[in-house]
N, C-alpha and C positions, 0 to 999 in steps of 0.2 A: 516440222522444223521451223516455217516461221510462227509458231509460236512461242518457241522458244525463244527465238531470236528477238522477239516484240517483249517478250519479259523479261530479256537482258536489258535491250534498248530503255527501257518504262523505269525500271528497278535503278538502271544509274543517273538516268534523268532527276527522278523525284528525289536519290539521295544528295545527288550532286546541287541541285536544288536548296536543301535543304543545309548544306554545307555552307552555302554562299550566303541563305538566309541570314546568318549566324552575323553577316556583317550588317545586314540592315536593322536585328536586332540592338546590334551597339550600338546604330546611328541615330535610332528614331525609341529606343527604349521599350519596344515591344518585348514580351517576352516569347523566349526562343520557344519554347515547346509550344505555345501558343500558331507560332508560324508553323512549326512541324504539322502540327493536326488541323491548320488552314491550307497546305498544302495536299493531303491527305483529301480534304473534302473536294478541294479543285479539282481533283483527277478523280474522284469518283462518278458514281453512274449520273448522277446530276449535273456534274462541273465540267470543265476543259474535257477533259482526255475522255469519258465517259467511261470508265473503267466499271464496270459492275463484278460487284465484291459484298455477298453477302453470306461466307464460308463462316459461323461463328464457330464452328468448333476447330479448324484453325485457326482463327484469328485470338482462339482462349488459346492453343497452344502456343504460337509465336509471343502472344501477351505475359507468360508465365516464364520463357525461356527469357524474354526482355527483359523481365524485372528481376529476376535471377540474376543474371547477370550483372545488372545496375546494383542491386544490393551488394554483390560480391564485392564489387568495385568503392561501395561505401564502405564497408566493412575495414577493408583493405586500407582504407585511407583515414581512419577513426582511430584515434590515437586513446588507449587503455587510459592515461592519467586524467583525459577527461572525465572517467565514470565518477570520479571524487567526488564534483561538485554537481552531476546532471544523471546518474544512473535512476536513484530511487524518485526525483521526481519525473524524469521522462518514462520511466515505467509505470509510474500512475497515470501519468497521460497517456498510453496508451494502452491503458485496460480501462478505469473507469473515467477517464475524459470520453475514449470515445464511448463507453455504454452512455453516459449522457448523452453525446452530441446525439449519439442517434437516437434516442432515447425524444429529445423535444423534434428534432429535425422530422420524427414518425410522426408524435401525436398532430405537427402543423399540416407535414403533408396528407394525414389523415382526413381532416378538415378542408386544404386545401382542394384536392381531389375527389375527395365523398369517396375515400376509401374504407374498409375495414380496417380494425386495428391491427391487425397483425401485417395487411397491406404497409397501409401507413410506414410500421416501423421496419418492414422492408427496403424503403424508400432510406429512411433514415442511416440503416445500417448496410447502405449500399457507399453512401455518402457518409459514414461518419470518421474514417481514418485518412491523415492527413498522406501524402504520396512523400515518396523517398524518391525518385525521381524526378518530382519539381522541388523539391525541399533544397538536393543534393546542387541540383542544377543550377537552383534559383539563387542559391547563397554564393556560390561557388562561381556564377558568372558575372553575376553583380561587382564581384573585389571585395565583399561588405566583410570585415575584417571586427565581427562582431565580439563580447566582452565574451569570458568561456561558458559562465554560468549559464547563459543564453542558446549560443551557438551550438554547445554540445549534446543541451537540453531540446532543442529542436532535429537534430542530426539524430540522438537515438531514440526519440521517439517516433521518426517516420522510420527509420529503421525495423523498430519493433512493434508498431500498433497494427501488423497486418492480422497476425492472427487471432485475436477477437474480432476484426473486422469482418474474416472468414467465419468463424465460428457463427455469429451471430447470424451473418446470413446466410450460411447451409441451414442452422436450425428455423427460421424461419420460410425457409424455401421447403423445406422439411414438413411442416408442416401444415405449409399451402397445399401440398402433393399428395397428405397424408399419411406418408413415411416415417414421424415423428416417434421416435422412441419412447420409455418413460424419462422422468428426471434424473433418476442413477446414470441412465445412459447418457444422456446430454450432459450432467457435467461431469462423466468418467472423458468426453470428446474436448472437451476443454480442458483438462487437464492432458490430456495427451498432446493438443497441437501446443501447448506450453512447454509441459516435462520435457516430451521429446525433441522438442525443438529447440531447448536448450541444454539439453544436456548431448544431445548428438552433435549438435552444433561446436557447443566450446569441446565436447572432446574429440570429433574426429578433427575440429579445425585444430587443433592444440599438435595432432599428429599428422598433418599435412603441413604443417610448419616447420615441423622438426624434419619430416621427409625434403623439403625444400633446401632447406637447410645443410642436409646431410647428400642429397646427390651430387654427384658432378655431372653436369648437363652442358650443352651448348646453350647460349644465352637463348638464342629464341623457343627453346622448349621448356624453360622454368614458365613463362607464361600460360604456354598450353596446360601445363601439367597443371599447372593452380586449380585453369577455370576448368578443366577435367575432374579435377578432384570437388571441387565449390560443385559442380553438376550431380556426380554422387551423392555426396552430403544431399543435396535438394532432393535426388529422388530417394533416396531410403529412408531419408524421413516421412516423405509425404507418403509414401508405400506402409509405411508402420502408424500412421494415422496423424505424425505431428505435424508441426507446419514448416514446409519446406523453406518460406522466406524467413523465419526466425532463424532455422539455422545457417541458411549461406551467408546470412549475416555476419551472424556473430564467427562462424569460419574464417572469413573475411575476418574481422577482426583479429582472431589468434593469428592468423598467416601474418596477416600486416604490422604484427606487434614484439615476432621474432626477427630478430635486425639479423642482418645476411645479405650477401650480395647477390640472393635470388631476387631481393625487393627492388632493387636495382633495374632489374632487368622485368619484372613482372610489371609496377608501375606505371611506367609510360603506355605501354601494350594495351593494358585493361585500362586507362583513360580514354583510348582511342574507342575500345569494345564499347565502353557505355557509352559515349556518344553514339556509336550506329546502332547499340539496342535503343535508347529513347530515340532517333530516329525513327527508326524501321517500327517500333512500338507507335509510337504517334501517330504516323503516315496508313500502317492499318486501321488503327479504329479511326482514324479520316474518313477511310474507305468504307470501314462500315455504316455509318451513318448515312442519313438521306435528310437533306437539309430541308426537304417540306417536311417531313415526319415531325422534323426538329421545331418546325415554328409551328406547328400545332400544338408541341407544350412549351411555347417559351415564355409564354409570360407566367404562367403558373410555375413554372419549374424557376424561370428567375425571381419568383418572388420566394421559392424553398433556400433558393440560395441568397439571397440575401438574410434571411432568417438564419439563417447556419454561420454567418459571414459577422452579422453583427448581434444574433443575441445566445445560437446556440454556444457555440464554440467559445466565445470569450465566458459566458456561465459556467461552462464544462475547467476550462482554465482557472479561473477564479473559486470554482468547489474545490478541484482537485490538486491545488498549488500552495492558498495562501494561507489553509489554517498551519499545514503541516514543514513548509519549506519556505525557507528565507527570502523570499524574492522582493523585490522591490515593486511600485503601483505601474511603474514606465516598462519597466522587462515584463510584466505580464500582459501588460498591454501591447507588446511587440510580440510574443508567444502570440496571443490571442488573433493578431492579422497574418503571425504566416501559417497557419494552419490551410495550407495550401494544398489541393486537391488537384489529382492530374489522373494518371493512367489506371492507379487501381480500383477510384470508384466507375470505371468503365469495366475493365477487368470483372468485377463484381457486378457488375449487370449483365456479364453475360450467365450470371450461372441462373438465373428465372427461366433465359430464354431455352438452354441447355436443358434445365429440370422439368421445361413442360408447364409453367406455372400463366395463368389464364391472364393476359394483357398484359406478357412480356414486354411487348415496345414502350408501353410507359416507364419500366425502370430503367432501359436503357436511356431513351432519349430523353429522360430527368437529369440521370448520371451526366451527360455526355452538356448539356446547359449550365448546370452545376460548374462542372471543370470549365467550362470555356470564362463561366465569370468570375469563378476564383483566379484562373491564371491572370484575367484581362486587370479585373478590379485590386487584388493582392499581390499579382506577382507585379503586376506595373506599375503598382506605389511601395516597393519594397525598400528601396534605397531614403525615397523621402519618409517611411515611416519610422527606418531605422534612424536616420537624423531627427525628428522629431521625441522619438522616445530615448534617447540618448545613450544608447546602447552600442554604438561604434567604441571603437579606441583604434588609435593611429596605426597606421600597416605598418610593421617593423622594418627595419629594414633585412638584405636579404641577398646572397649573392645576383650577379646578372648571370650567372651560369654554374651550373655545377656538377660534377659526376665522378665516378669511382674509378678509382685507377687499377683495381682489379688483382690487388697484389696479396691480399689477408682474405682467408675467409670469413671471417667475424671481425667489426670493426675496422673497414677497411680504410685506407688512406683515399682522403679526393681532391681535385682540383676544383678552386673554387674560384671566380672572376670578380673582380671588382673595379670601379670606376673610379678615381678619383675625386667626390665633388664636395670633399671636404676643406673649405677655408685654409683651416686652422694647420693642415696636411701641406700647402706649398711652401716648397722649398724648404722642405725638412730632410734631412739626409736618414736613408734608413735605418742605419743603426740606432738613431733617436726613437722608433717606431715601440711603443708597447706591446710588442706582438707576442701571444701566447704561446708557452715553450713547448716547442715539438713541429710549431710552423714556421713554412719560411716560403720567402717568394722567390719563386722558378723562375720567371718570366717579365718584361715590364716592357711592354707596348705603348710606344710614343710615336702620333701622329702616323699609322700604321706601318712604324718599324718595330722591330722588334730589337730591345736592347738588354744586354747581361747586365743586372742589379748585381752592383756593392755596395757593399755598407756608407760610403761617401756619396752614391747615387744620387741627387736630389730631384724629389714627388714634384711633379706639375699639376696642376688641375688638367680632368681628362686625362691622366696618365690610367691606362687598362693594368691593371696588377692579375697575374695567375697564382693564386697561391697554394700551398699545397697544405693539409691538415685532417684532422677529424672531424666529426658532427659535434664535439663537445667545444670545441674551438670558435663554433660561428656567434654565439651571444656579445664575445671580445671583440672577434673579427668585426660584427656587422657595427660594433659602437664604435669602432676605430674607421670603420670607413664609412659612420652616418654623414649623410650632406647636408647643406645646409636648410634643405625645406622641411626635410626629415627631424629636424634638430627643433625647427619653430614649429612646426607641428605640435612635436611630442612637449617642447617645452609652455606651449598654450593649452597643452592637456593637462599634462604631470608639474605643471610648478614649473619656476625656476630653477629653485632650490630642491635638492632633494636627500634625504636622511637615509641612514644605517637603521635596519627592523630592528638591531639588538641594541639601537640609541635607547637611554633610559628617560621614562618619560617626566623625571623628576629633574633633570638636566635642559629638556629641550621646555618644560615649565619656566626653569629660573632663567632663561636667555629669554622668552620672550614674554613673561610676565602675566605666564595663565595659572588659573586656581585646578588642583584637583583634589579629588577626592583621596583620602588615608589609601584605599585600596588599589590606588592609581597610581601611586608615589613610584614602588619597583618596578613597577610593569617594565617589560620595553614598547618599543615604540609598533614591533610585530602581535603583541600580544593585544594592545590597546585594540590597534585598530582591528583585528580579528573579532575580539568581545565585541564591539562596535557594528560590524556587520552581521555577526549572528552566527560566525564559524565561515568554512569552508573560504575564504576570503579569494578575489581573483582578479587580474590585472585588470586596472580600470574602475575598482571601488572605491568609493570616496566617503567621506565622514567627514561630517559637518560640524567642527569642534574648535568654537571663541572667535567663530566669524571664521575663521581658516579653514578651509578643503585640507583633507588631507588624502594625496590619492594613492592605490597602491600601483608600483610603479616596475616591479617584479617580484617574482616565485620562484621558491625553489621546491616545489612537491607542494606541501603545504604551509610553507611558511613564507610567511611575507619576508624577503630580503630588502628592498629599497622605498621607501614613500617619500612623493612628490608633496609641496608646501604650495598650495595654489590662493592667492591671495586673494580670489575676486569668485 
């Protein structure tokens, strides 16, 4: 009995810990997972608490249930219209980005080490797929409110690069052991943890969406049932030989992409779940490590990661991005620094130790150096690298509060809150208000009274507005209640000035006294600047044309609707 009691006691300590971490991270710019797996080692058989934890085949089970879960939770929150502009090149980076990375990351640590070559590239392709876990974390806790080309392009490829990363190293583990099949069989294996992992994926997720969709549940069981069904998906897959993180993914995905007021209620739930799975992910392989083990390869092992950090991974970026996809020299150079490494090249080092392969603790405690200097050196220059390579655009603006009033099952009506910190807004009576037709304001909070709005009502600065509407409503809403920081922001990004996509660009020529060419004359002003980027065009592109920026300043699917005139 006490020891059960001592693992209740331990288990809420280190999470609870680990929770409060989360503020010293925002104070001092540490990265969080970084503290989860210094927490982790504290309490291990070396640190504070001396907890001795060297279970690796639980600690592979909790590691797969973690990242499951965390995947699920990406999936879920990956919106389909990004695959537009980041599907086909974040799936090349996560097949042959990472066979390169691991590919040089082996022949070094071959060298490195005085290992054999199939050693070697063990090492590499233990380390060469970047985590969806810090990726998810990293972007996501930062605010870094990156351009989409970018952002979405880093989101599904840590999404997706797990199963070559597996492939590669069973087959290699495969053949340390002498289990090696011929090469029909190895890549009939690779085609299986692919095929089946997406094709089970998008179709059983497509029908656990629709299941979602179609119950009637009490609110806190549409959650379970998600991550119930996201768990089947994971194990029939990997049962039938595909890769079970490609498909909870992508599961994830179709769930998150049929709108319904299960999303509502699943959302918040599963945001809470992945933080305690990267928790509880982290905090074990803490526990498994042994921090002498660790500094007998640390300096060799930091010098693999740096190699990976500054020549593999941007090589692998720059093969596999710049002949075939539009990218710019600055966006591949911010791709190339968050190739960020966290739980699953640990996860991946435990399968040598599992398989029986001769100086297992080498690949783990490589792996586990690796991660600590990518999270410490990558993930804690993440914000100034993103300002450096100029790849932010301004946070939109956004309700202070919002939620579904629960009355439609599709498309349902919600409350949305806003703040008054618009200038141009005092002492305007609201029927003067532009407000998009179908909404109207409930509610109007002053100096915390609550007062009934009419139409002769007049707005205060600080006046709290409740308003009521759709999800189609908020692009109107959020420009009608932009504030004033929000307004010089976006207007020191996007211009002063800013144009209609379907202005002609033979019209916006004679006003301001630019030459074009015959074939430029009809264009509009959406089409130029599209040709100008190379297609696929996305908030935050610019085109450098007669000294004038011209930036795009919103979308509608694929068409440019507004660009900003930025003079400098």
């Amino acid at each position: 009995m006490d020891v059960i009691n001592t693992l209740f006691f331990f288990t809420g300590l280190l999470i609870a810990l680990s929770v409060l971490g989360s503020r010293v991270s925002s104070m001092i710019g540490l990265p969080l997972l970084l503290i989860f797996l210094g927490l982790g080692m504290l309490a291990g058989e070396e640190g504070v608490l001396g907890i001795e934890f060297d279970n690796y085949p639980l600690a592979f089970l909790i590691s797969h249930l973690a990242l499951a879960m965390i995947l699920l939770d990406g999936g879920l929150r990956t919106r389909l219209k990004t695959f537009r502009v980041a599907f086909k090149p974040a799936l090349t980076l996560a097949s042959a980005g990472v066979f390169i990375t691991g590919g040089l990351v082996g022949l070094f640590a071959m060298w490195i080490f005085d290992l054999g070559l199939v050693e070697g590239l063990l090492v590499g392709a233990i380390v060469g797929s970047t985590d969806a876990a810090a990726v998810f974390s990293m972007l996501s806790g930062r605010g870094l409110n990156l351009n989409e080309r970018v952002g979405a392009t880093l989101e599904i490829e840590s999404g997706t690069n797990d199963p070559m990363a597996i492939f590669l190293t069973l087959v290699l583990v495969e053949i340390l052991v002498g289990d090696i099949g011929g090469p029909v069989e190895t890549g009939l294996m690779l085609i299986e943890q692919f095929g089946l992992g997406l094709v089970i994926g998008v179709g059983a997720g497509w029908l656990s969406g629709r299941l979602l969709r179609w119950v009637d549940l009490a609110p806190g069981l549409y959650s379970l049932l998600a991550l119930s069904l996201g768990f089947c998906i994971f194990g029939l897959t990997s049962f039938l030989g595909g890769s079970g993180f490609l498909a909870i993914y992508l599961a994830g995905l179709m769930i998150g992409n049929q709108k319904g007021r299960h999303l509502n209620y699943i959302l918040p739930v599963h945001d809470g779940l992945a933080w305690l799975s990267q928790i509880g992910l982290f905090l074990v392989l803490g526990l498994l490590v042994s921090p002498s083990d660790l500094l007998h390869y640390a300096l060799p092992a930091t010098l693999v990661g740096l190699m990976l950090i500054f020549v593999a991974r941007p090589l692998a970026v720059l093969v596999s991005l710049k002949p075939f996809f539009k990218f710019r020299w600055r966006e591949l150079g911010f791709i190339s620094w968050v190739g960020l490494r966290g739980a699953v090249p640990i996860v991946l080092a435990i399968f040598p130790v599992i398989g029986g392969v001769e100086g297992a603790e080498l690949y783990f405690n490589v792996a586990f150096a690796v991660v600590l200097l990518s999270l410490l050196l990558q993930g804690g220059t993440l914000s100034l690298m993103a300002r450096w390579t100029r790849v932010l655009i301004p946070t939109p603006v956004s309700p202070n509060h919002r939620g579904p009033l629960g009355i439609l099952p599709e498309n349902d009506y919600e409350m949305f809150v806003y703040r008054v910190e618009n200038e141009d807004l005092a002492d305007v009576p609201i029927r003067l208000l532009r407000f998009p037709s179908g909404a109207l304001i409930s509610a109007l909070f002053r100096e915390h009274a609550m007062l009934h709005p009419k139409g002769s009502t007049r707005l205060q600065l600080e006046d709290v507005l409740c308003v009521i509407g759709r999800s189609e409503d908020l692009p109107a809403l959020n420009r009608l209640f932009n504030g004033e920081a929000k307004l010089k922001q976006e207007r020191a990004f996007f211009g002063t000035f800013t144009f209609e996509g379907e202005a002609r660009m033979q019209d916006i020529a004679d006003a301001y006294g630019l030459t074009l060419s015959p074939g430029e004359r009809e264009m509009s002003l959406s089409e130029f600047v599209s040709l100008r980027v190379g297609g696929h065009p996305v908030v935050g592109d610019d085109v450098d044309w007669h000294g004038i920026h011209w930036v795009v300043s919103e979308m509608d699917g694929n068409r440019v609707t507004r660009v900003g005139l930025r003079l400098y």
